[in-house]
Each structure stands twice: as C-alpha cells, then as structure tokens.
PASEBA-1860 file (N, C-alpha, C; in nm, 3 decimals):
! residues 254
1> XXXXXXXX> 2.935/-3.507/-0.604/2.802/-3.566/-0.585/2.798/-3.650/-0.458 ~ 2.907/-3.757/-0.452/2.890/-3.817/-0.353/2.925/-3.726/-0.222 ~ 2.978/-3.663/-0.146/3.002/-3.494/-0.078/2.845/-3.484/-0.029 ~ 2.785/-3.451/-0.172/2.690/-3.390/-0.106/2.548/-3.446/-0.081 ~ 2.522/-3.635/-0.099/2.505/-3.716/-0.044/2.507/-3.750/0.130 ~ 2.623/-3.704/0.136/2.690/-3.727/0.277/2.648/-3.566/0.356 ~ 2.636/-3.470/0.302/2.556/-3.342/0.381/2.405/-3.426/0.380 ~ 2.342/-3.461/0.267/2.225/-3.497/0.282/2.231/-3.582/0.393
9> XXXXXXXX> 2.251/-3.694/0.444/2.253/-3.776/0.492/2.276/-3.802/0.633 ~ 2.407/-3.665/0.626/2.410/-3.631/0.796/2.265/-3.477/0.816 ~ 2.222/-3.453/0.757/2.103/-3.303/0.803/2.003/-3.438/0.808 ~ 1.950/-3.491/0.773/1.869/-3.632/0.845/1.868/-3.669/0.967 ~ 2.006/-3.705/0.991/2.052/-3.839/1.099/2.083/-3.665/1.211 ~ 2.064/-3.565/1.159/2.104/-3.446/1.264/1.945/-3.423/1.312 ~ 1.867/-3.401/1.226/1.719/-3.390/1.282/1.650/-3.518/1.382 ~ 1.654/-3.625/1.325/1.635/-3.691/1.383/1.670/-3.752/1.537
17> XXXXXXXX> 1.806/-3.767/1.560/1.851/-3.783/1.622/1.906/-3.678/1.735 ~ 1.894/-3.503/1.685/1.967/-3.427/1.786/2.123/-3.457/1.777 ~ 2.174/-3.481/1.691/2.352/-3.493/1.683/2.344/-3.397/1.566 ~ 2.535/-3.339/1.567/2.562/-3.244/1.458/2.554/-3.343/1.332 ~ 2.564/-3.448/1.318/2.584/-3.513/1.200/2.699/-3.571/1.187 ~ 2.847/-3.524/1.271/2.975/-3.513/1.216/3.022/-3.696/1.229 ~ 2.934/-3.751/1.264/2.938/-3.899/1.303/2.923/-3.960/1.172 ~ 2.858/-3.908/1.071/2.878/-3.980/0.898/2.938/-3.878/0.829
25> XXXXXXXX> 2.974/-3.737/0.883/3.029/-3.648/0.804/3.174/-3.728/0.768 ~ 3.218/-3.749/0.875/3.381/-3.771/0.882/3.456/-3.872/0.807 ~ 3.336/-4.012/0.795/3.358/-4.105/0.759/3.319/-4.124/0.590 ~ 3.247/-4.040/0.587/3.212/-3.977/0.429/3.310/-3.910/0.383 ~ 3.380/-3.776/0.440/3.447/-3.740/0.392/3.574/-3.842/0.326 ~ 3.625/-3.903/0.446/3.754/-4.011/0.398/3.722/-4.136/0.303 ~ 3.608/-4.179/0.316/3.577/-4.303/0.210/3.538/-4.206/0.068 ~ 3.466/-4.118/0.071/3.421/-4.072/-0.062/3.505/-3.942/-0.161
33> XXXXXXXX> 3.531/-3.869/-0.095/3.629/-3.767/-0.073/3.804/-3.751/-0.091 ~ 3.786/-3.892/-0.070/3.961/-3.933/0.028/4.042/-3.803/0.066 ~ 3.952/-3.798/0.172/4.024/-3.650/0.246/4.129/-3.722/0.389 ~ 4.203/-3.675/0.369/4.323/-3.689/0.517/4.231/-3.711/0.641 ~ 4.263/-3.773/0.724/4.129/-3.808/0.858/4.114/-3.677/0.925 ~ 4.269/-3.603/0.968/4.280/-3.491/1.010/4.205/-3.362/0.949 ~ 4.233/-3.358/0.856/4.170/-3.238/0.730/3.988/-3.289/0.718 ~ 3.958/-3.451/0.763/3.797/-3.458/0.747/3.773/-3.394/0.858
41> XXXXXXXX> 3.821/-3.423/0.973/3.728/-3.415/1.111/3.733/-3.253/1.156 ~ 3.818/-3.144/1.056/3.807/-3.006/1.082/3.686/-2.995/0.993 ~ 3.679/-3.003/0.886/3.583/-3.004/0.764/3.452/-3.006/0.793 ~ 3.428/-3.111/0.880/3.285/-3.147/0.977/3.262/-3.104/1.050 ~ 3.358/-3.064/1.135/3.304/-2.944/1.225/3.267/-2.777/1.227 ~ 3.271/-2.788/1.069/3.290/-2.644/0.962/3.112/-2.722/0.907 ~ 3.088/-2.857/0.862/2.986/-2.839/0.840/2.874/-2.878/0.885 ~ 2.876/-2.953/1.051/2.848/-2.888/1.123/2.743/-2.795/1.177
49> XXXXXXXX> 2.799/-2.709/1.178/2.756/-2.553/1.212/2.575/-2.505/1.122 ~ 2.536/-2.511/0.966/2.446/-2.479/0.961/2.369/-2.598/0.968 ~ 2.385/-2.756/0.942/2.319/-2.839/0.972/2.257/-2.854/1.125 ~ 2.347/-2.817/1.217/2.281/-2.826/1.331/2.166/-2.696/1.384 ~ 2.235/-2.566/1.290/2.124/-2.421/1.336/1.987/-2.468/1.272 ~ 1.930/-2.569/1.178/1.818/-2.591/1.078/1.731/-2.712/1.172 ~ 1.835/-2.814/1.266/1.781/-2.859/1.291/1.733/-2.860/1.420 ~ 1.797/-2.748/1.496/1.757/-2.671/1.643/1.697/-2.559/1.645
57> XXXXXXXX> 1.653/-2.545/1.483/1.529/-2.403/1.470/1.419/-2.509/1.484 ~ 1.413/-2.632/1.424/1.277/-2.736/1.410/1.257/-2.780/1.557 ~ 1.347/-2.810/1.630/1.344/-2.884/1.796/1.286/-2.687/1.876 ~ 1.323/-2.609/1.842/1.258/-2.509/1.926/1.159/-2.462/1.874 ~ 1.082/-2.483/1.761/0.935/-2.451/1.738/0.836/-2.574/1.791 ~ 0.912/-2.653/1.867/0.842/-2.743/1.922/0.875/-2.729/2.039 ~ 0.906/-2.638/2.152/0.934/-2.596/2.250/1.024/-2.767/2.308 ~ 1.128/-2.784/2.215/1.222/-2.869/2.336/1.331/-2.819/2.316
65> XXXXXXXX> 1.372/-2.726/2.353/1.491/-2.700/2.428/1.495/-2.633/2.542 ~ 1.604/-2.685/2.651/1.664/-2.642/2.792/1.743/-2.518/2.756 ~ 1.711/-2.383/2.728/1.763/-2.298/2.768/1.897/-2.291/2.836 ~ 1.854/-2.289/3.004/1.976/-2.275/3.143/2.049/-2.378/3.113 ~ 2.027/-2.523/3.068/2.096/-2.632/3.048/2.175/-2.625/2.960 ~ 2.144/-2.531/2.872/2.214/-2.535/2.702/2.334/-2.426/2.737 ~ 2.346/-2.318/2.830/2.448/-2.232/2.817/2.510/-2.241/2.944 ~ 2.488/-2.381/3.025/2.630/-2.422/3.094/2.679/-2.520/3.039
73> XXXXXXXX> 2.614/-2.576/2.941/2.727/-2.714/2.863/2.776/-2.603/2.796 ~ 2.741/-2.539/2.720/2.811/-2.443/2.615/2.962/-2.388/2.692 ~ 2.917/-2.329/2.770/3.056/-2.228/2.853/3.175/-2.337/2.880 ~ 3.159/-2.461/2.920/3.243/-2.549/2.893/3.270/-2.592/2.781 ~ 3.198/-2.646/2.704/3.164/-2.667/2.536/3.288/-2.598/2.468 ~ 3.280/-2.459/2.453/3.379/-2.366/2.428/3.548/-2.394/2.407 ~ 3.535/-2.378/2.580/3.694/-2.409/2.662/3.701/-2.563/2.535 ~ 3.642/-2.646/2.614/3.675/-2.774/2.521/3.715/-2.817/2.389
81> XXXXXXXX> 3.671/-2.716/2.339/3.684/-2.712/2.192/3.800/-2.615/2.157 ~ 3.840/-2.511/2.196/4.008/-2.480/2.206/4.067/-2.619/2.230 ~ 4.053/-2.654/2.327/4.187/-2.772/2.396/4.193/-2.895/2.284 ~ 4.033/-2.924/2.223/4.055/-3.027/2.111/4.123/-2.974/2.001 ~ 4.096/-2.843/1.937/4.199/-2.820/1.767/4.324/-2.813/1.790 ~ 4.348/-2.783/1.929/4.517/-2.784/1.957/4.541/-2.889/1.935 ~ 4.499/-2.996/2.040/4.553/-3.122/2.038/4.541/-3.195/1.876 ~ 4.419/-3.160/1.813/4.447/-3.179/1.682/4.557/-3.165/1.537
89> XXXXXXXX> 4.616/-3.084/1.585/4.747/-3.045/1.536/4.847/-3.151/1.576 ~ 4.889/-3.214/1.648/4.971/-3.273/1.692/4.924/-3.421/1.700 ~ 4.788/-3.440/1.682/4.748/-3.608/1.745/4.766/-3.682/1.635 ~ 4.774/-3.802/1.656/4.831/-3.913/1.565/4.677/-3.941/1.479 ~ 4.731/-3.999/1.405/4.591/-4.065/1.285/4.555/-4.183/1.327 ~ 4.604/-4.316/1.402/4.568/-4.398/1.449/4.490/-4.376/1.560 ~ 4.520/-4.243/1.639/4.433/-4.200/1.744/4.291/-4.193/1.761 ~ 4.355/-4.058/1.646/4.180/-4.023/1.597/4.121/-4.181/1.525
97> XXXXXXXX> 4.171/-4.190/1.423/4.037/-4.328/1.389/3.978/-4.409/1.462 ~ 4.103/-4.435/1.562/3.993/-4.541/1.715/3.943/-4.458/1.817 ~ 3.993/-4.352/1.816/3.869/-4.245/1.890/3.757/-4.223/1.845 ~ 3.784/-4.182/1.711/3.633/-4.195/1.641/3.528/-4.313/1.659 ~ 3.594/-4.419/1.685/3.544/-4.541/1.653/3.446/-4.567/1.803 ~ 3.604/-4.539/1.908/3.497/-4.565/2.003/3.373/-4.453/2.037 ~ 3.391/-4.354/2.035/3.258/-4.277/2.000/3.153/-4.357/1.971 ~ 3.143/-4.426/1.848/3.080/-4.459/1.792/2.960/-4.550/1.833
105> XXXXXXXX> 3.091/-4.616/1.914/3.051/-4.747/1.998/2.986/-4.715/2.078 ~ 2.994/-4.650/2.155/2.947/-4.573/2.296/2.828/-4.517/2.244 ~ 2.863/-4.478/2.113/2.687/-4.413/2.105/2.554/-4.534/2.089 ~ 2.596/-4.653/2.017/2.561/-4.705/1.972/2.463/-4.806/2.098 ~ 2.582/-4.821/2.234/2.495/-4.858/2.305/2.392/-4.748/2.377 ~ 2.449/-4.640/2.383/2.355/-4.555/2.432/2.212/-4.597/2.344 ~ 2.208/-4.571/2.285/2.103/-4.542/2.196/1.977/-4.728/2.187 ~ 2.013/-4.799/2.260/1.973/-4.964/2.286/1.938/-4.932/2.453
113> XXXXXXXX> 1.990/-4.813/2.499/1.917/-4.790/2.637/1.797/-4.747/2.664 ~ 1.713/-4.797/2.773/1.605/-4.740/2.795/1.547/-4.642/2.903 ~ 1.484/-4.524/2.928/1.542/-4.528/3.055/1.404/-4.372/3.018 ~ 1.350/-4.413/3.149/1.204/-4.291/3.180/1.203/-4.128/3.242 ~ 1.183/-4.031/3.172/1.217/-3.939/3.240/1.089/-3.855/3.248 ~ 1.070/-3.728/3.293/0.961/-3.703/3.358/0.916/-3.554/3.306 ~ 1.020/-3.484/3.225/1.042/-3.345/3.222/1.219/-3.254/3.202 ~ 1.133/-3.151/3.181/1.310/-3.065/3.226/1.360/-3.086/3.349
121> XXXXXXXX> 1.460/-3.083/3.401/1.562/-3.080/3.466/1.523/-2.985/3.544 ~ 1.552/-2.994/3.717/1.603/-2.898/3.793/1.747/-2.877/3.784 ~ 1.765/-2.720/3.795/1.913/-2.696/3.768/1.969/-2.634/3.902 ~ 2.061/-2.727/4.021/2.107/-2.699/4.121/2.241/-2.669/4.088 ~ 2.294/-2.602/4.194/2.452/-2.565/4.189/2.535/-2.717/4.152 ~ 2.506/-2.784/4.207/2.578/-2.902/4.154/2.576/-2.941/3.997 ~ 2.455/-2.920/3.969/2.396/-2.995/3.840/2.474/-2.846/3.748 ~ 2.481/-2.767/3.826/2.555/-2.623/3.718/2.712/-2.704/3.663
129> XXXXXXXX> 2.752/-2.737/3.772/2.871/-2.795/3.786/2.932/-2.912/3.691 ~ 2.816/-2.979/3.713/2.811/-3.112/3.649/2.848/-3.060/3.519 ~ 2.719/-2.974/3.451/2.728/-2.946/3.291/2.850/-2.893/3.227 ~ 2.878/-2.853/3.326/3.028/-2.746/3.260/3.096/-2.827/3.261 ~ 3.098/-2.951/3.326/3.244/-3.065/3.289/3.199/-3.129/3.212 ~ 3.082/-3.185/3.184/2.993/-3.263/3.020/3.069/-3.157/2.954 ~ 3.061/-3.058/2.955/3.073/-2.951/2.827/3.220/-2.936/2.743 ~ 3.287/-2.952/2.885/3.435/-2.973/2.836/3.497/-3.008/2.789
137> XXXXXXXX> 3.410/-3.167/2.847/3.440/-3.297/2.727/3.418/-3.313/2.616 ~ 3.259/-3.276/2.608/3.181/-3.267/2.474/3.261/-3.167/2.380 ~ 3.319/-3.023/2.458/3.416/-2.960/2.329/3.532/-3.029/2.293 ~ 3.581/-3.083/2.357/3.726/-3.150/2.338/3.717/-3.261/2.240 ~ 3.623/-3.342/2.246/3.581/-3.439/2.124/3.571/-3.353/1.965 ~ 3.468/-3.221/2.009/3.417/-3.189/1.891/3.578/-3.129/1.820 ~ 3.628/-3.058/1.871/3.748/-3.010/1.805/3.839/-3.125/1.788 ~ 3.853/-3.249/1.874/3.951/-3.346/1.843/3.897/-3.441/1.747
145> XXXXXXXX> 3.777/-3.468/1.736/3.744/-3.574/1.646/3.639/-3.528/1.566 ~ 3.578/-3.407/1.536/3.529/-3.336/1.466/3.355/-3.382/1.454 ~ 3.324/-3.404/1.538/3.160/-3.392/1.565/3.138/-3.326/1.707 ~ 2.996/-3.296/1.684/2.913/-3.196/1.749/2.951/-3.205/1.892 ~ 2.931/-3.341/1.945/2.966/-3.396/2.081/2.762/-3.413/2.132 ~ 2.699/-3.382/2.067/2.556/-3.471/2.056/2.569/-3.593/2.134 ~ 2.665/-3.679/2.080/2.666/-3.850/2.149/2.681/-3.845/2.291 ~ 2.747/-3.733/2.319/2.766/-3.741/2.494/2.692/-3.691/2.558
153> XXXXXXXX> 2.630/-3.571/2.514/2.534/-3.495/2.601/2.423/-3.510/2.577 ~ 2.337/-3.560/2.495/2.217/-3.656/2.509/2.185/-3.743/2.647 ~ 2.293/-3.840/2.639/2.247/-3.986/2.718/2.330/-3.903/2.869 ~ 2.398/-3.838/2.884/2.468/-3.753/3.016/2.289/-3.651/3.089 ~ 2.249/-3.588/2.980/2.137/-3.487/3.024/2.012/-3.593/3.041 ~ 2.015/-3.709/2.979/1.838/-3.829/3.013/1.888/-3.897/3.161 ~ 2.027/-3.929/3.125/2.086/-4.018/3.265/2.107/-3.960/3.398 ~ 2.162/-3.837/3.426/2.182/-3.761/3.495/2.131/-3.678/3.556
161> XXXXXXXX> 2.048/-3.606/3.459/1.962/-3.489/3.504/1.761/-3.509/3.448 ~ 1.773/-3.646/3.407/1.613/-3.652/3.405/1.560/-3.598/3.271 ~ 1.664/-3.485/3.203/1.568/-3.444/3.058/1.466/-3.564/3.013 ~ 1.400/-3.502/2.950/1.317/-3.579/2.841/1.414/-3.616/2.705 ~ 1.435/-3.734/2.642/1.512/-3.769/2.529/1.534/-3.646/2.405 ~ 1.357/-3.584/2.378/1.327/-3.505/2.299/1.398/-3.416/2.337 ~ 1.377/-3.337/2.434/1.434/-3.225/2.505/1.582/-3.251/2.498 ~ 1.668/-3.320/2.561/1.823/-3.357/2.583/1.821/-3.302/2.421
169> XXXXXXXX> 1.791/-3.349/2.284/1.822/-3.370/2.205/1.813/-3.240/2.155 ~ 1.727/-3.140/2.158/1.717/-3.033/2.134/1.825/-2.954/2.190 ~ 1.825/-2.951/2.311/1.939/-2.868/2.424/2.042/-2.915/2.383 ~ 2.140/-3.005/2.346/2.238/-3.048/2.272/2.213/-2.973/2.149 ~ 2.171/-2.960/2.032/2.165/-2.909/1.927/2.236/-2.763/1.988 ~ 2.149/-2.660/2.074/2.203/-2.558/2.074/2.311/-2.553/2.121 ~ 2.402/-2.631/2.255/2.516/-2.625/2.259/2.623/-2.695/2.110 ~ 2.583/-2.740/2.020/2.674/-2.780/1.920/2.675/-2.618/1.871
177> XXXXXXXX> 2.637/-2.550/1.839/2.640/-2.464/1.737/2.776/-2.362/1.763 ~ 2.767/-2.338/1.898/2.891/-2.250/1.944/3.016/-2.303/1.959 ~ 2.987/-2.423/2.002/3.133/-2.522/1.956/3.146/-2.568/1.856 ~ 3.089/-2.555/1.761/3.106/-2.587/1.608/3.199/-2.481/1.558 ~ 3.135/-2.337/1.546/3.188/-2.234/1.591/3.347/-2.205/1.629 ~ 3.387/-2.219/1.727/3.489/-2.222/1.851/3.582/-2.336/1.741 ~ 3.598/-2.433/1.738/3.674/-2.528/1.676/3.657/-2.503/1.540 ~ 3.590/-2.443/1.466/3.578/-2.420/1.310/3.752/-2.304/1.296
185> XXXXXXXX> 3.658/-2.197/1.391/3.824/-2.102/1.373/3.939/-2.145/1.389 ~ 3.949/-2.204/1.508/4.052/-2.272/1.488/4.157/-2.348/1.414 ~ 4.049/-2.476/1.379/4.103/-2.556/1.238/4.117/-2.430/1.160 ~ 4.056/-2.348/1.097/4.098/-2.242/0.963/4.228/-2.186/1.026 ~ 4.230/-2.150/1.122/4.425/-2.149/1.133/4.504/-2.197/1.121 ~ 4.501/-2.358/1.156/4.577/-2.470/1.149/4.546/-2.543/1.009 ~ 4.495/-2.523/0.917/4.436/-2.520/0.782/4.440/-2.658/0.785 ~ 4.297/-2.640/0.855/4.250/-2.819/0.874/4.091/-2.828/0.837
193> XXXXXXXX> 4.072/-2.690/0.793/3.929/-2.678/0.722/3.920/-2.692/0.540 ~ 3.892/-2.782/0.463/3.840/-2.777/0.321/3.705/-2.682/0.297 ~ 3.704/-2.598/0.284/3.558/-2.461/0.335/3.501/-2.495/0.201 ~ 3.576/-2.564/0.060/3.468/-2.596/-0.031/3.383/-2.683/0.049 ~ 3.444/-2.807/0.059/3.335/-2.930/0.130/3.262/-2.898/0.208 ~ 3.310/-2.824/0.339/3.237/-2.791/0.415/3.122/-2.705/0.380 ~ 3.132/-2.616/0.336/2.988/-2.574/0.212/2.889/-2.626/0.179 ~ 2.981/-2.714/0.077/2.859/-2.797/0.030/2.811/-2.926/0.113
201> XXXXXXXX> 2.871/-2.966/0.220/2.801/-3.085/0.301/2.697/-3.010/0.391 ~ 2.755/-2.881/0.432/2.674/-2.836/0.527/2.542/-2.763/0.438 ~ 2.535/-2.714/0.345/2.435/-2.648/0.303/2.314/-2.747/0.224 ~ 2.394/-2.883/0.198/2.334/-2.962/0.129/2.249/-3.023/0.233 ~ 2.278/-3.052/0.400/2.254/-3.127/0.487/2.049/-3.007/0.569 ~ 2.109/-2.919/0.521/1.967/-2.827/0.567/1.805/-2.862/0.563 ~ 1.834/-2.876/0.455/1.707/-2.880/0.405/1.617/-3.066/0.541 ~ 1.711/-3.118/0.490/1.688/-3.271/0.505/1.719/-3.255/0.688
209> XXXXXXXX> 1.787/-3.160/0.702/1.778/-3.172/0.881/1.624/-3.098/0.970 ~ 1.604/-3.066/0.872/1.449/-2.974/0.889/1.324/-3.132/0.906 ~ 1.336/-3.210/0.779/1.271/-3.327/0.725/1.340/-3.392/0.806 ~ 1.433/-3.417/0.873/1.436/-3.536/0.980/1.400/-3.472/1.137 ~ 1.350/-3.363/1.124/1.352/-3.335/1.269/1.154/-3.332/1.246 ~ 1.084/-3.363/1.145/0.979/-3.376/1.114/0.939/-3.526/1.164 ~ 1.063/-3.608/1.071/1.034/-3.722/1.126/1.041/-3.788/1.236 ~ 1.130/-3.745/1.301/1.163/-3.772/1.477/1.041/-3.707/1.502
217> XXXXXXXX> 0.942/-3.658/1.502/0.796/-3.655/1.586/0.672/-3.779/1.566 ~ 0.705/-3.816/1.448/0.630/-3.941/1.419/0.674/-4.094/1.418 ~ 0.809/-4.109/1.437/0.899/-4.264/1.393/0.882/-4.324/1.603 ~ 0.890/-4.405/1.581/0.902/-4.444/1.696/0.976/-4.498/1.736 ~ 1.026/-4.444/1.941/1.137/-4.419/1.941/1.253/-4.547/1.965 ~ 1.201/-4.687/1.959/1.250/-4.839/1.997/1.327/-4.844/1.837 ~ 1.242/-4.809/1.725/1.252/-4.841/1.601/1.397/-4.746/1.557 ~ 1.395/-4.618/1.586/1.497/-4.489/1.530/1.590/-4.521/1.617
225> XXXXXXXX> 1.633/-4.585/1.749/1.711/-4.593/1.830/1.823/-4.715/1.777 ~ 1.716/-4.804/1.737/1.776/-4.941/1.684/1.833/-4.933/1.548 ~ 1.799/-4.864/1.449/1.846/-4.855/1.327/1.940/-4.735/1.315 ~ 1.955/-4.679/1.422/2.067/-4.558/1.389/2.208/-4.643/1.458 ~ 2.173/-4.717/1.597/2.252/-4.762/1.683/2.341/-4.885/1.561 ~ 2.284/-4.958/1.509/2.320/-5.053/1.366/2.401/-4.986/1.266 ~ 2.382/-4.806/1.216/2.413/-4.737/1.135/2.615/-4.708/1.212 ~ 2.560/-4.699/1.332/2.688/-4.657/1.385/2.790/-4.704/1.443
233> XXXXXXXX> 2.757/-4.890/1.441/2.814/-5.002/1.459/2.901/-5.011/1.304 ~ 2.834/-4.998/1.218/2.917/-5.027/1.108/2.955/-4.934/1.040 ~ 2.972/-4.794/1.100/3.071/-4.671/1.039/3.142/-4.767/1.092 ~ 3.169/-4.742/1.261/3.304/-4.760/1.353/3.368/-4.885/1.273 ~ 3.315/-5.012/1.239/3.397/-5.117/1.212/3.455/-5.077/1.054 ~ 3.410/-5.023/0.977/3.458/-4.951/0.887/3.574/-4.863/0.885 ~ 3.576/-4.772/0.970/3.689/-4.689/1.056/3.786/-4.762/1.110 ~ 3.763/-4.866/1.213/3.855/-4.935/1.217/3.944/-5.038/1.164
241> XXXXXXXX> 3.861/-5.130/1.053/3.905/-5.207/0.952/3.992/-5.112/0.861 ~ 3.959/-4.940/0.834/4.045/-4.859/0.712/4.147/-4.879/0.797 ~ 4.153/-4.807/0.921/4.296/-4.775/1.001/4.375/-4.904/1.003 ~ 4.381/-5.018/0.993/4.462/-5.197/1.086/4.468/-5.180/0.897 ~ 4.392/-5.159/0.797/4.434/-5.203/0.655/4.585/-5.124/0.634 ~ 4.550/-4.922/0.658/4.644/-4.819/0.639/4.797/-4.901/0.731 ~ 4.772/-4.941/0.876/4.863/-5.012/0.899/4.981/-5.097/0.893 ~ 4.868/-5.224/0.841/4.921/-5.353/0.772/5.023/-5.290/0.659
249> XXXXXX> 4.955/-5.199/0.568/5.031/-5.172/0.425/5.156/-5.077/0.472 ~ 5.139/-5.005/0.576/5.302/-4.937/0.610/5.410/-5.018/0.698 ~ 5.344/-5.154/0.800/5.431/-5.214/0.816/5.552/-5.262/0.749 ~ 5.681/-5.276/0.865/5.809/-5.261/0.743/5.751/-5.442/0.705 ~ 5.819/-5.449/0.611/5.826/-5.654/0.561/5.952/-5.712/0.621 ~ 5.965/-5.828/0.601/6.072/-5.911/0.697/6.165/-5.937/0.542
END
C-alpha cells in the first residue's frame, strides 16, 4: 500500500513539474519498502518509464514539447545512462545518498529561480553541442542515482537556451523516457531492478501524472515552484540524516 502511495505521488509531482518522479520514488522506496539504496534507485528508473510516457502524452496535447531539442539531449541521454548503471555496480552507498541529496538541493534552488523567456529555442551548431553534453550528464545521474535527470535539463534548457519553463518541462519528459529505458536494461542485468515494485509504482503513478499535468496549467507558477522546492529540501535532509544515522551505527566503538 504504502509502494503504491509513492507511484501515486511521484505521477503528480511528474505532471506537474516535468520530472520522472524518481526524486520521491527513491526515497519512498528505502523509507517505506526498506529496499537497499542501490536496488531503489534501479527500481525507479524501471518506474520511471510509464509515469513519465502519461505525463509527456498530457505536455504534447498541449503542444509543449521541443522536438529537435528533445533528440539531442536524448543521443547523449543514452551514452549517459550506460556510463551511470556501470558505475552503479561498483559505487558506494554513502555516495549515492549524498548524491542523491545534492540533486536535491540543486533542484530545490532551481526551482526559487526566476527568470523570463520568450519561446522555443533556436537550435545552432553550438546549442546542438551544448545538448548532447546536458544529455550525458542528465543520463549518467539517471542510471547512477536513478531519476529521470528532469532536475537538470529543465533549468539548463530556461537558462541557456531561452525555452519557455512549460516547454523545457515537456522536452525533458521526452528525453526521460529513452533513458529510463537505456538504464532500466541495464540494472535488469546487474539485478538492480525489483520489476514487482517497479510495476506497481509505475502503473500506480499514471493515472495521477495525467491529473498533475492538468494541474500545472492552472496552479501558479511562484506557488508550485515554492512548495515542491520545500518538498525537496526535506527528502534530501531525510536522505542525509538516514545515511550519518546508517554510519554512526557501523562505526567501530572505542
């Protein structure tokens, strides 16, 4: 029950916001679940995948998505997301939890930024350039710390290239899906996917990513910026308070 709470909850915070969700997936999984951090953050990126197709069918019947923009983050996106499930295999658990964390952080101020844009993007050879190294990164997160990579390529495509917020947020949706994808297989090799959970978080998260991508047309955007940015201040300190507790208790004693 609680599982599939946490699909509900991230297909919301995925509509709304244009992220895969995997930003409360992960942290759900390990507080409610008590799934291994490693075994959550494959799991999420397994569910993922239909939460974000439900809520980038709702952002393109509203004509915001960047097309050309969406399949040069992707082509990097990809690559990136190989290089993260590898490194996932081998990376430490203290890693990931303050990686996760700072993610978190980083999103959190993003999202307290303000900043005017005008339209889609012109897409120059440079700006081709640009995306494919966003993309790289953005896969390398998603396979290493098991979300969409939404948090980066949002505030990279408003800051950089002028998108419209709406738009960035849409065009992100479609590059999550193939790197969701790309790092899902993976983890199922390295059997870092739970495909029950992932199931049911992701199928549970649909419906409600449809209904938050409803509501992101009417909430306004000072108000959804501020209460998600609050939401994601206190995963991270959560994340980081579990990891310094897991710590403390394996330190040797004197």
């Amino acid at each position: 029950m609680s599982i599939f709470l946490v699909g509900i909850g991230a297909g919301f915070l995925s509509g709304v916001f244009g992220v895969g969700g995997g930003i409360l997936i992960v942290p759900g999984l390990v507080f409610f679940a008590k799934m291994e951090q490693r075994r959550a953050h494959g799991t999420s990126l397994a569910a993922v995948l239909p939460i974000s197709l439900a809520s980038l069918v709702t952002y393109w019947s509203h004509d915001h998505v960047d097309w050309w923009v969406a399949l040069w983050l992707a082509i990097g996106a990809i690559a990136g997301a190989l290089l993260g499930t590898k490194l996932l295999k081998t990376a430490r658990h203290d890693v990931l939890s303050y990686g996760f964390a700072t993610i978190l952080v980083v999103s959190a101020v993003r999202l307290y930024w303000t900043t005017s844009a005008d339209g889609r993007s012109g897409l120059t050879v440079a700006a081709a350039i640009a995306l494919v190294a966003i993309g790289v990164a953005t896969g390398t997160l998603a396979g290493l710390l098991g979300v969409g990579g939404g948090v980066i390529m949002i505030p990279a495509m408003v800051l950089l290239l002028g998108e419209m917020n709406v738009i960035a947020k849409g065009t992100s949706l479609a590059v999550i899906i193939p790197t969701s994808i790309t790092g899902t297989i993976r983890n199922r090799r390295t059997a870092n996917v739970d495909v029950r959970a992932a199931i049911i978080v992701g199928l549970s998260g649909v419906v409600s990513a449809v209904v938050g991508g409803t509501v992101a047309a009417n909430m306004s955007e000072t108000l959804s910026n501020a209460l998600f940015a609050t939401l994601l201040l206190v995963v991270a300190f959560q994340m980081v308070y579990r990891e310094r507790r897991v710590r403390s208790r394996s330190a040797p004693t004197q």
